[in-house]
N, C-alpha and C positions, 0 to 999 in steps of 0.2 A: 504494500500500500504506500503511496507516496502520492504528493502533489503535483498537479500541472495547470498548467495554462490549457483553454478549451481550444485556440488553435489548432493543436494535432490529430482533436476529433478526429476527422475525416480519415486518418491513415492507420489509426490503431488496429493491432492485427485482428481479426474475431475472436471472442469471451475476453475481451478486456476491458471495462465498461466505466464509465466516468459519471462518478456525482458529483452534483454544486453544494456548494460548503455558503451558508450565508451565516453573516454575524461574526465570522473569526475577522481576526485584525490580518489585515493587508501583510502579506509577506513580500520579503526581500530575495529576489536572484538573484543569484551569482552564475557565471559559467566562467569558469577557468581554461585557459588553450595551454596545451603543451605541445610543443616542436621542438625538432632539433634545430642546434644553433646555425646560423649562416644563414644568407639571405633566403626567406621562403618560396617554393615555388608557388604561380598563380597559382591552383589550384587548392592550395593549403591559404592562400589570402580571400581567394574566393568563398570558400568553405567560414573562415573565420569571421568573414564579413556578412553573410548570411546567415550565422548562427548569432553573432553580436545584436541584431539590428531585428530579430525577431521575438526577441525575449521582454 
């Protein structure tokens, strides 16, 4: 059990089922990236920039 955002609705696999939580206090996300060091390839910028900007 854990929490999400209703955005991923849509892709979750089948029996995995989402209820709304009303009354709890507003939480805070984080999402963390790790890569390895040196300039990133696009697609690890692409990726980080999509995952940043949806949360």
């Amino acid at each position: 059990m854990t929490t999400v955002p209703s955005r991923p609705s849509p892709v979750l696999p089948p029996g995995v089922s989402l209820l709304r939580v009303d009354g709890a206090p507003p939480e805070i996300r984080r999402v963390l990236v790790a890569r390895l060091g040196g300039h990133p390839a696009p697609t690890i910028t692409a990726v980080t920039r999509a995952i940043t900007t949806t949360v």
